[in-house]
mmCIF file of the N, C-alpha and C atoms, coordinates in Angstrom:
data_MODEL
# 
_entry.id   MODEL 
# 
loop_
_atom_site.group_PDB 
_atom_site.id 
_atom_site.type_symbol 
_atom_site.label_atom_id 
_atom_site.label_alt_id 
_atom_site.label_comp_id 
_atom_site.label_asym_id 
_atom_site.label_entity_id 
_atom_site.label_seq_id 
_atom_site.pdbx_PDB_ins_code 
_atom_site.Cartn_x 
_atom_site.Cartn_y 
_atom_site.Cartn_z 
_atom_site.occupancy 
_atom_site.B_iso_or_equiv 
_atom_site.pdbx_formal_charge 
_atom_site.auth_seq_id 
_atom_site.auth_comp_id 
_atom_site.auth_asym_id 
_atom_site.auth_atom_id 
_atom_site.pdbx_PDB_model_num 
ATOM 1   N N  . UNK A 1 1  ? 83.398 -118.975 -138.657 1.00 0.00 ? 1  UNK A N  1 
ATOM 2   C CA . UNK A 1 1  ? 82.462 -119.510 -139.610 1.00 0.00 ? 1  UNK A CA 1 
ATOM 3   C C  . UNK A 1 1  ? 81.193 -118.662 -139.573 1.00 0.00 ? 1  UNK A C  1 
ATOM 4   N N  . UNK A 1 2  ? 80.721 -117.814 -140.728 1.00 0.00 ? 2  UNK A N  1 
ATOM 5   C CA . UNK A 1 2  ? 79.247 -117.554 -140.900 1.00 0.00 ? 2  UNK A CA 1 
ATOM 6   C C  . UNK A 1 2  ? 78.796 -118.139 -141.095 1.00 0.00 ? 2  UNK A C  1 
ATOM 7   N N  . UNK A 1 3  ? 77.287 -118.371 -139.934 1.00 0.00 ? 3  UNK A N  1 
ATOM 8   C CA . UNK A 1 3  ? 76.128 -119.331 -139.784 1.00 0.00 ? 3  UNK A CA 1 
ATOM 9   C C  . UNK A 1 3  ? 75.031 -118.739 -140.961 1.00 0.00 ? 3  UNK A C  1 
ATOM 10  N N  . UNK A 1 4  ? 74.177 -119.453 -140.817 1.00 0.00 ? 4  UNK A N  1 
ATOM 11  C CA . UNK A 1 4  ? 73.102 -119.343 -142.088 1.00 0.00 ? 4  UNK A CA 1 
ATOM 12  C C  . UNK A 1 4  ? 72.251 -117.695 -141.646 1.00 0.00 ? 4  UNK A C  1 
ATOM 13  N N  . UNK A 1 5  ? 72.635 -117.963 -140.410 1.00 0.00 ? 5  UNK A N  1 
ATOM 14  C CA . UNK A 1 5  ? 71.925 -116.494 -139.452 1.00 0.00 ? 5  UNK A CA 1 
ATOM 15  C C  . UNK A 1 5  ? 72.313 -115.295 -139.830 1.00 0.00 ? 5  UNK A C  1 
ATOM 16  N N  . UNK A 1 6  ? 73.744 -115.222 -140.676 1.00 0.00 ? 6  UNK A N  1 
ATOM 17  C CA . UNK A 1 6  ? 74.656 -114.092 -140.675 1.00 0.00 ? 6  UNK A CA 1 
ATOM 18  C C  . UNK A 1 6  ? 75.687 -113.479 -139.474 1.00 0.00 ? 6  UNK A C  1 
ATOM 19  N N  . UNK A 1 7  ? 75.729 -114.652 -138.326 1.00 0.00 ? 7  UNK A N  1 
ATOM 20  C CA . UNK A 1 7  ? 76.349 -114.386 -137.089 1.00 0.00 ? 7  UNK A CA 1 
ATOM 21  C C  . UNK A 1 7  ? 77.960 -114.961 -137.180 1.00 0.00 ? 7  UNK A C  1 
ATOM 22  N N  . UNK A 1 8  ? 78.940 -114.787 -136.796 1.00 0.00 ? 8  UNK A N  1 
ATOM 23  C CA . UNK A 1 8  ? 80.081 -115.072 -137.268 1.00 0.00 ? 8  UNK A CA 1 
ATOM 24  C C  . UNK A 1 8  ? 80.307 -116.392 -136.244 1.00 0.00 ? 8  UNK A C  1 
ATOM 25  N N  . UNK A 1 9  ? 80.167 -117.438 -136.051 1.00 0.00 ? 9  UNK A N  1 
ATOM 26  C CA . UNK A 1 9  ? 80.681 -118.476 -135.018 1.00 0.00 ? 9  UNK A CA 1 
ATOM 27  C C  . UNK A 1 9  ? 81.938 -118.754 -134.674 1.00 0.00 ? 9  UNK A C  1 
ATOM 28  N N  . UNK A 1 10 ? 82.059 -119.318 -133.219 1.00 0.00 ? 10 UNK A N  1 
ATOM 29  C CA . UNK A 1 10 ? 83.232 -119.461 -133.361 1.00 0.00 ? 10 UNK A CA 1 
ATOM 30  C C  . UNK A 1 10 ? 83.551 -120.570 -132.455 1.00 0.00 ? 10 UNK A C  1 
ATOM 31  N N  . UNK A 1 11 ? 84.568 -121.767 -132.150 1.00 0.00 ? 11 UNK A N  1 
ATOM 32  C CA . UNK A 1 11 ? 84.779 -122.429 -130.942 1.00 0.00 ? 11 UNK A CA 1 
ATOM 33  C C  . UNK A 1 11 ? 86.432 -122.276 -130.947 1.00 0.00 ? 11 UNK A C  1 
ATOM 34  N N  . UNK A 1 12 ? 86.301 -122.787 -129.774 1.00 0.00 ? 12 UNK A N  1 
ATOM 35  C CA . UNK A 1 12 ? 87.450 -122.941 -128.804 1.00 0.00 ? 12 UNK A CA 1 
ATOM 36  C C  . UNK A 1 12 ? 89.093 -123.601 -129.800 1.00 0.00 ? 12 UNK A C  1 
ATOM 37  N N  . UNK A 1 13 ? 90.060 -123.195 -129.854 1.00 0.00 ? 13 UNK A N  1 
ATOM 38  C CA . UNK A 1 13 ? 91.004 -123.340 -130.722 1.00 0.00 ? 13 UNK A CA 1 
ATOM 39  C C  . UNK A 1 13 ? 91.782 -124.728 -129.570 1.00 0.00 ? 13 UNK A C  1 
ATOM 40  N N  . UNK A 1 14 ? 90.998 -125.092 -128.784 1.00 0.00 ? 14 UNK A N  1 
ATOM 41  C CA . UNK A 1 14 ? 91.569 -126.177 -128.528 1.00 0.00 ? 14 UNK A CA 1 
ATOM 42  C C  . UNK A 1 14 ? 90.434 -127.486 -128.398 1.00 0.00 ? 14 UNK A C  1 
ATOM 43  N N  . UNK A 1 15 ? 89.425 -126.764 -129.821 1.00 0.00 ? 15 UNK A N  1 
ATOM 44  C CA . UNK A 1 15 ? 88.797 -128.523 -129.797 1.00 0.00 ? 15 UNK A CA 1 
ATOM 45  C C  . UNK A 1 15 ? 89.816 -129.396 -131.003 1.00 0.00 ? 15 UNK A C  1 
ATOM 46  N N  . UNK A 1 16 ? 90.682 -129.008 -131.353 1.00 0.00 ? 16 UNK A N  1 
ATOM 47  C CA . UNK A 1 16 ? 91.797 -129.549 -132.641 1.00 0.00 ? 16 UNK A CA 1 
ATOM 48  C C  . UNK A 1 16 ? 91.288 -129.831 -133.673 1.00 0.00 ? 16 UNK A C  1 
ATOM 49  N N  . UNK A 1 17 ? 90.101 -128.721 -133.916 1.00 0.00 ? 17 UNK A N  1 
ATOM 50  C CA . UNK A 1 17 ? 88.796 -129.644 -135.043 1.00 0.00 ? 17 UNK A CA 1 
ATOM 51  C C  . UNK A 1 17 ? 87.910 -130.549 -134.761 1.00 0.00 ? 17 UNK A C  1 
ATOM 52  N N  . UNK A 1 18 ? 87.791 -130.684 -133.583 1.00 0.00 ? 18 UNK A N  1 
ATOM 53  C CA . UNK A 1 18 ? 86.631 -131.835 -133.208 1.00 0.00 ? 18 UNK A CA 1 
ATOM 54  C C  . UNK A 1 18 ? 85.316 -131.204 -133.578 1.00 0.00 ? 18 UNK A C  1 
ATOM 55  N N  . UNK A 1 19 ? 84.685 -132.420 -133.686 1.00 0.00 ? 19 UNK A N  1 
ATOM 56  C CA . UNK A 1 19 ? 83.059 -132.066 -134.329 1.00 0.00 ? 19 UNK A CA 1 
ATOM 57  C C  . UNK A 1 19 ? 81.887 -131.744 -132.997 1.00 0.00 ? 19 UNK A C  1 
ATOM 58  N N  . UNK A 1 20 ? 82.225 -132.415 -131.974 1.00 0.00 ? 20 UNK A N  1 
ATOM 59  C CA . UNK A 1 20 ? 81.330 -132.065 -130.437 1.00 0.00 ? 20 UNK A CA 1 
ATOM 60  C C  . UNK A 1 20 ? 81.901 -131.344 -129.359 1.00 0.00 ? 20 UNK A C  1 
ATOM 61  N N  . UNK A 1 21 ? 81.502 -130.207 -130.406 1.00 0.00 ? 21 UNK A N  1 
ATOM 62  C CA . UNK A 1 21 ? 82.085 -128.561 -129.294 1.00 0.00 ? 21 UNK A CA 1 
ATOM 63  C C  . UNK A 1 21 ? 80.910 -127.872 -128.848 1.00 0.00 ? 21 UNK A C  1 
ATOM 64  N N  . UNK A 1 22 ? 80.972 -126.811 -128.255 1.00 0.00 ? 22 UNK A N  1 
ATOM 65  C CA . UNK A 1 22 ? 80.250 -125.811 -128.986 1.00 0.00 ? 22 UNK A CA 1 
ATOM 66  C C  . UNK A 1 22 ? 81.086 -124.751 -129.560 1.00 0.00 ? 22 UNK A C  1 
ATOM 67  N N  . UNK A 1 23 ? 79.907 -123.901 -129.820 1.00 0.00 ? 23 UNK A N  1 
ATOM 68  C CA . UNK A 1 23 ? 80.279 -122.158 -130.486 1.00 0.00 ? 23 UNK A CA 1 
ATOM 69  C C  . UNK A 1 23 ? 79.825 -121.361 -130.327 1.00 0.00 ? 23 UNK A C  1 
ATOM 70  N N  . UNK A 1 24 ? 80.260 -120.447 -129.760 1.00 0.00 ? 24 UNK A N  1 
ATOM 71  C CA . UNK A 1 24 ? 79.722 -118.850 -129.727 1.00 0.00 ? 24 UNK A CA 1 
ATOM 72  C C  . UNK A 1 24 ? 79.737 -117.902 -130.642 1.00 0.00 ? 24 UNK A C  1 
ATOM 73  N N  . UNK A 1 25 ? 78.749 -117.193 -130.891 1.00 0.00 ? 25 UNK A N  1 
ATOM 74  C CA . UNK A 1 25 ? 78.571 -115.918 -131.549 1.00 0.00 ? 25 UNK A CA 1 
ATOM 75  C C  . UNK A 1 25 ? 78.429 -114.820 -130.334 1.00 0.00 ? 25 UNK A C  1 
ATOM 76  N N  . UNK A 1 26 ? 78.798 -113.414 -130.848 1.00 0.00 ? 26 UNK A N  1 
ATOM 77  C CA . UNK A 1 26 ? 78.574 -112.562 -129.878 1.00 0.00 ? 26 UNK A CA 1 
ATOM 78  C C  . UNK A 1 26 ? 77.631 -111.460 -130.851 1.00 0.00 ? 26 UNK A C  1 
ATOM 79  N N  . UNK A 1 27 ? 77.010 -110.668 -130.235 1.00 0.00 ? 27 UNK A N  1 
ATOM 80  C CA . UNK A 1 27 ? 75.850 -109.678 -130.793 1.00 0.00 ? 27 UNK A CA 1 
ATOM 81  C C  . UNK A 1 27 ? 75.544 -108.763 -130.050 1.00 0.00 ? 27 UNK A C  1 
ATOM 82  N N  . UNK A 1 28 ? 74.638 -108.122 -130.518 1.00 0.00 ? 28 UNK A N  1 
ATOM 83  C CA . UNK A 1 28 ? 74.682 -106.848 -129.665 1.00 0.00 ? 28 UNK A CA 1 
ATOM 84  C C  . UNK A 1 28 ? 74.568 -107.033 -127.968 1.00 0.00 ? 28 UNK A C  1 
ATOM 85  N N  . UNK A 1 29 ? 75.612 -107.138 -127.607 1.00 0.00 ? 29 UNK A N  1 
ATOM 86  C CA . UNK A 1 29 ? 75.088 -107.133 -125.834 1.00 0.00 ? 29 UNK A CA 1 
ATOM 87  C C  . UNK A 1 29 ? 74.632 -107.980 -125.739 1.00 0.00 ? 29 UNK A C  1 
ATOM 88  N N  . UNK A 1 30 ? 74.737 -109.568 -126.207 1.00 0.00 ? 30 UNK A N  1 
ATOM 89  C CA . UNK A 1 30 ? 74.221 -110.750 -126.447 1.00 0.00 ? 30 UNK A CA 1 
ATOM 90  C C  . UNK A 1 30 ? 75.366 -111.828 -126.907 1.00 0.00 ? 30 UNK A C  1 
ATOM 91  N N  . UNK A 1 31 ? 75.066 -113.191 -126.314 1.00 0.00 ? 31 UNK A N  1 
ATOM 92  C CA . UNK A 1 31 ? 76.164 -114.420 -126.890 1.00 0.00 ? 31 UNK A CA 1 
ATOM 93  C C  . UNK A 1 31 ? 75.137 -115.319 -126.951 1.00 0.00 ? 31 UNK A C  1 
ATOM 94  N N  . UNK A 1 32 ? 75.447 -116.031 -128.182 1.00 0.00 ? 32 UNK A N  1 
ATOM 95  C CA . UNK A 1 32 ? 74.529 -116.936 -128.571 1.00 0.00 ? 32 UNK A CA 1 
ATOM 96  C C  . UNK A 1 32 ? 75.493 -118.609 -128.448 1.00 0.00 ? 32 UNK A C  1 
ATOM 97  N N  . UNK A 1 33 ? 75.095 -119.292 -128.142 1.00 0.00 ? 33 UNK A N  1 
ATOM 98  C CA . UNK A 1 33 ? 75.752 -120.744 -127.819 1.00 0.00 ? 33 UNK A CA 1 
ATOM 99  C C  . UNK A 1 33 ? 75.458 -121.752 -128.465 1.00 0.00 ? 33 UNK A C  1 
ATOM 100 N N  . UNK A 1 34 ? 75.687 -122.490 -129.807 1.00 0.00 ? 34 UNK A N  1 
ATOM 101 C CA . UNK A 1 34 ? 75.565 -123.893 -130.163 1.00 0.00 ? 34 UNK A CA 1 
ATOM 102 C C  . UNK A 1 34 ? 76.333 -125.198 -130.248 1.00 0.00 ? 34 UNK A C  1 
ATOM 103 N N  . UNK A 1 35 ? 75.797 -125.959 -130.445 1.00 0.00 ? 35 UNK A N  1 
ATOM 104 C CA . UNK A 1 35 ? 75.864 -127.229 -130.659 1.00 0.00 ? 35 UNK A CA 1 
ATOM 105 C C  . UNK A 1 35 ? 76.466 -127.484 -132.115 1.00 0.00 ? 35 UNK A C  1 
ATOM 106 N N  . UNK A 1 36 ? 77.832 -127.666 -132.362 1.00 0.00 ? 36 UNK A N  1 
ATOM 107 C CA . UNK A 1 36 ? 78.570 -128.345 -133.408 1.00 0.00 ? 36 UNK A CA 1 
ATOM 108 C C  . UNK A 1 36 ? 77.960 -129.362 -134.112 1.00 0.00 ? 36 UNK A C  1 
ATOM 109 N N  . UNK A 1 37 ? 77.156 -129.940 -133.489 1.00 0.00 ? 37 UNK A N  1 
ATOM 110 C CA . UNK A 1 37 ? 76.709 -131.902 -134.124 1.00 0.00 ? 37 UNK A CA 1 
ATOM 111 C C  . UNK A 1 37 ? 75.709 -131.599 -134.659 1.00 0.00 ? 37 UNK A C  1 
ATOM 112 N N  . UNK A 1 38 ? 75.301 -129.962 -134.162 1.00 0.00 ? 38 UNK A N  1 
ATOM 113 C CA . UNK A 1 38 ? 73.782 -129.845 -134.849 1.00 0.00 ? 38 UNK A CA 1 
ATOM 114 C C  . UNK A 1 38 ? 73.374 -128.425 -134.736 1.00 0.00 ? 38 UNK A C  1 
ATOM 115 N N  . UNK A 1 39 ? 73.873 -127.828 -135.684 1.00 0.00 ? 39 UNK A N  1 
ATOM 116 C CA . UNK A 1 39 ? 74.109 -126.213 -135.640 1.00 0.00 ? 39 UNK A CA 1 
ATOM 117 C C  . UNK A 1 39 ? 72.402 -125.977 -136.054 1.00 0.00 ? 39 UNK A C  1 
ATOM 118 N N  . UNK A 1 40 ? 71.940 -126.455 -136.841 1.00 0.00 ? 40 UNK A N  1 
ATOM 119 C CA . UNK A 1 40 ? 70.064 -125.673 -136.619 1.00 0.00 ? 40 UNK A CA 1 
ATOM 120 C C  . UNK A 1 40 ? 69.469 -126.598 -135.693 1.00 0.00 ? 40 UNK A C  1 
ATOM 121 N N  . UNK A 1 41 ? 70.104 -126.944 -134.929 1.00 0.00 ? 41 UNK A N  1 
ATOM 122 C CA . UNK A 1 41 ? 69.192 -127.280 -133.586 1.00 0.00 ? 41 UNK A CA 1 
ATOM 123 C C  . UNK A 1 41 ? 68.435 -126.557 -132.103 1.00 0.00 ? 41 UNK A C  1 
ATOM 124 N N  . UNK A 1 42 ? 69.434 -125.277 -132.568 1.00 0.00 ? 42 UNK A N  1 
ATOM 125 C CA . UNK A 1 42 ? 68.100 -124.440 -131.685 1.00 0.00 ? 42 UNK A CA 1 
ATOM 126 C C  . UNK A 1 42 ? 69.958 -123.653 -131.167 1.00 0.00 ? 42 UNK A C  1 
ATOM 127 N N  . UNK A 1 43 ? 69.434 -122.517 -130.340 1.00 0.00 ? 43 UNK A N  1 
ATOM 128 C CA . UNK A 1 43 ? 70.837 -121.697 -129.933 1.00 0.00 ? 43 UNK A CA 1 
ATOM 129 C C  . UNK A 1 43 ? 70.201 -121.367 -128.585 1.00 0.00 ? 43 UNK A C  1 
ATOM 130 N N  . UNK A 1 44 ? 71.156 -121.350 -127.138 1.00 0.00 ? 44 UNK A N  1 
ATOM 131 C CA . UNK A 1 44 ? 70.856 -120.187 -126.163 1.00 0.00 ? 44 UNK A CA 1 
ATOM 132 C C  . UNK A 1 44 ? 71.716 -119.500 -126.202 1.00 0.00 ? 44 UNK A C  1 
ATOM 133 N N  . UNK A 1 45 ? 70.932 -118.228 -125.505 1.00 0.00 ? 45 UNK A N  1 
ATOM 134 C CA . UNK A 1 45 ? 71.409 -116.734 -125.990 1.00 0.00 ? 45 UNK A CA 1 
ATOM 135 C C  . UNK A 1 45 ? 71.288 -116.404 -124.295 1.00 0.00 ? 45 UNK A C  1 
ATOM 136 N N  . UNK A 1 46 ? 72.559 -115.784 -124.104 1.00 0.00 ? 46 UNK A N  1 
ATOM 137 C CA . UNK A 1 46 ? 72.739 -115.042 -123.093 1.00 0.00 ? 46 UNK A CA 1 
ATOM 138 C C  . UNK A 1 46 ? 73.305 -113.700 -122.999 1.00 0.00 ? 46 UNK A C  1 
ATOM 139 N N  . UNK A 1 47 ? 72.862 -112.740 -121.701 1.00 0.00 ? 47 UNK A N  1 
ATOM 140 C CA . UNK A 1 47 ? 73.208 -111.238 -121.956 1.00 0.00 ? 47 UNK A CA 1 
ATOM 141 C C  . UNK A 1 47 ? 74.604 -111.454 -121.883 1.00 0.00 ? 47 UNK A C  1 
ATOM 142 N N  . UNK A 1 48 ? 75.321 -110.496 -122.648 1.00 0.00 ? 48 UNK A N  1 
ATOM 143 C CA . UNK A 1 48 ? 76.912 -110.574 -122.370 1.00 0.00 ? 48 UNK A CA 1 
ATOM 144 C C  . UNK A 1 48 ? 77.649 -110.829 -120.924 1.00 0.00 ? 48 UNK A C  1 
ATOM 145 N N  . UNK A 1 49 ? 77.189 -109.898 -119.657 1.00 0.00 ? 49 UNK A N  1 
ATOM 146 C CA . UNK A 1 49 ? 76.753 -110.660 -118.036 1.00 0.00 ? 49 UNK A CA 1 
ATOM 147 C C  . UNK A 1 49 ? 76.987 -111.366 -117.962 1.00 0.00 ? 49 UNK A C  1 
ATOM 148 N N  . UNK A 1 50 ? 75.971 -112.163 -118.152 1.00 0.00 ? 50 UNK A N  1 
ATOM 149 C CA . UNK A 1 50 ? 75.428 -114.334 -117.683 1.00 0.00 ? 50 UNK A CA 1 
ATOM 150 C C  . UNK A 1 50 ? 76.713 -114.327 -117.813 1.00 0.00 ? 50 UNK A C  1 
ATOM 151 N N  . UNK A 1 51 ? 76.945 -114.268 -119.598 1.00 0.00 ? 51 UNK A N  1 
ATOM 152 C CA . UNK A 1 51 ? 77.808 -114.884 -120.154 1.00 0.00 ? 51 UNK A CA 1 
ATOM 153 C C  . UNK A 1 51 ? 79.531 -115.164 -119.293 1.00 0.00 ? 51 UNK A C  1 
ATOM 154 N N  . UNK A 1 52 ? 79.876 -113.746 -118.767 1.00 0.00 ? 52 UNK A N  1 
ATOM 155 C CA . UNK A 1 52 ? 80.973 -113.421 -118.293 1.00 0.00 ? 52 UNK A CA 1 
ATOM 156 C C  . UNK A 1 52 ? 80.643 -113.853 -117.180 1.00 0.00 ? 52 UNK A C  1 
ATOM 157 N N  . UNK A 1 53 ? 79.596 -114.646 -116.380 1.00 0.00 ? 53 UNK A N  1 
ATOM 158 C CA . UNK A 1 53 ? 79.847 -114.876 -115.264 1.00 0.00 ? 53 UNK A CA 1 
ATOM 159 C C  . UNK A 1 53 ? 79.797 -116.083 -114.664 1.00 0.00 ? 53 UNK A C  1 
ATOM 160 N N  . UNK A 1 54 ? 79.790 -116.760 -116.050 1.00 0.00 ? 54 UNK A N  1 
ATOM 161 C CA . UNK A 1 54 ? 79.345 -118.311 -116.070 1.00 0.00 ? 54 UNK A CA 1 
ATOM 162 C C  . UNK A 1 54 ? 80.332 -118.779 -116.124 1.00 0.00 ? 54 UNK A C  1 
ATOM 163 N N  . UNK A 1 55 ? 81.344 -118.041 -117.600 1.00 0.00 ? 55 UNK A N  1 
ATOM 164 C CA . UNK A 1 55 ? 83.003 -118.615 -117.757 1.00 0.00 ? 55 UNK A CA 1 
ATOM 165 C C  . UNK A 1 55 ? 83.920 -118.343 -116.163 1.00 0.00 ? 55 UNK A C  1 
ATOM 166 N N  . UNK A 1 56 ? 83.366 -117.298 -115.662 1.00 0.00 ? 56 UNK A N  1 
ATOM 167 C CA . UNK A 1 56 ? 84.268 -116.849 -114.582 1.00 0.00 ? 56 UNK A CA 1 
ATOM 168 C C  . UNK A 1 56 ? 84.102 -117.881 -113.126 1.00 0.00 ? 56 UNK A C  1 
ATOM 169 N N  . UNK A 1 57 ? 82.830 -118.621 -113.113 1.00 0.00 ? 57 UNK A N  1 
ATOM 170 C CA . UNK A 1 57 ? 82.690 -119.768 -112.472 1.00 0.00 ? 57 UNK A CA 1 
ATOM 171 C C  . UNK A 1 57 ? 83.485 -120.867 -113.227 1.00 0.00 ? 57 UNK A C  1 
ATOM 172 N N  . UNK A 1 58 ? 83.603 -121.490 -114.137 1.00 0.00 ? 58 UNK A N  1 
ATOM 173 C CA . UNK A 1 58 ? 84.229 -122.279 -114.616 1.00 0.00 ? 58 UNK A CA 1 
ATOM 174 C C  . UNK A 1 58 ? 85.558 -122.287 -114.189 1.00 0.00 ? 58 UNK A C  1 
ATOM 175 N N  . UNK A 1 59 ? 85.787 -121.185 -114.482 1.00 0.00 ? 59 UNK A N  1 
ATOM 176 C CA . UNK A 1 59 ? 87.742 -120.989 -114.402 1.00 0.00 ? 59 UNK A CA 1 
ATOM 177 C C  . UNK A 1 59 ? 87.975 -121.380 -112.632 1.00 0.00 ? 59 UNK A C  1 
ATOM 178 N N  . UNK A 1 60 ? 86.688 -120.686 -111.714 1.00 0.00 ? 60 UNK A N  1 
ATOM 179 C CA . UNK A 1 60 ? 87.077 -120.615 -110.313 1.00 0.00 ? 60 UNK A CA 1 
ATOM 180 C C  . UNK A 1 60 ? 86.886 -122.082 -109.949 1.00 0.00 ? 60 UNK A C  1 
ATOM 181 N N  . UNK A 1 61 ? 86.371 -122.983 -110.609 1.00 0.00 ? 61 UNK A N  1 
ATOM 182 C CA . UNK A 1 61 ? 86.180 -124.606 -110.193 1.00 0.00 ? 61 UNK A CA 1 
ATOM 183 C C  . UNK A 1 61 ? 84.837 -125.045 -109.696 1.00 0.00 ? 61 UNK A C  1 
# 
């Protein structure tokens, strides 16, 4: 989905369409993170890094 930003969004293909996800955009050397329930509610943005090292905690538990 293009946001109003011009950023391409995207979530997880296993919310089955649910409305309280989030979504990522990716950008230059940058991922931006929102809120589904309320997409102009503000975005955090992390260096591509964080990003990869946050999911990589997740996965480890």
């Amino acid at each position: 989905m293009r946001g109003s930003d011009g950023m391409i969004w995207r979530k997880s293909s296993r919310s089955n369409g649910a409305q309280n996800c989030v979504e990522i955009a990716l950008a230059a050397g940058l991922v931006g993170v929102r809120d589904t329930k309320d997409r102009d509610g503000g975005t955090l943005v992390f260096r591509r890094r964080q990003w990869q090292d946050f999911i990589a905690g997740l996965r480890r538990g």
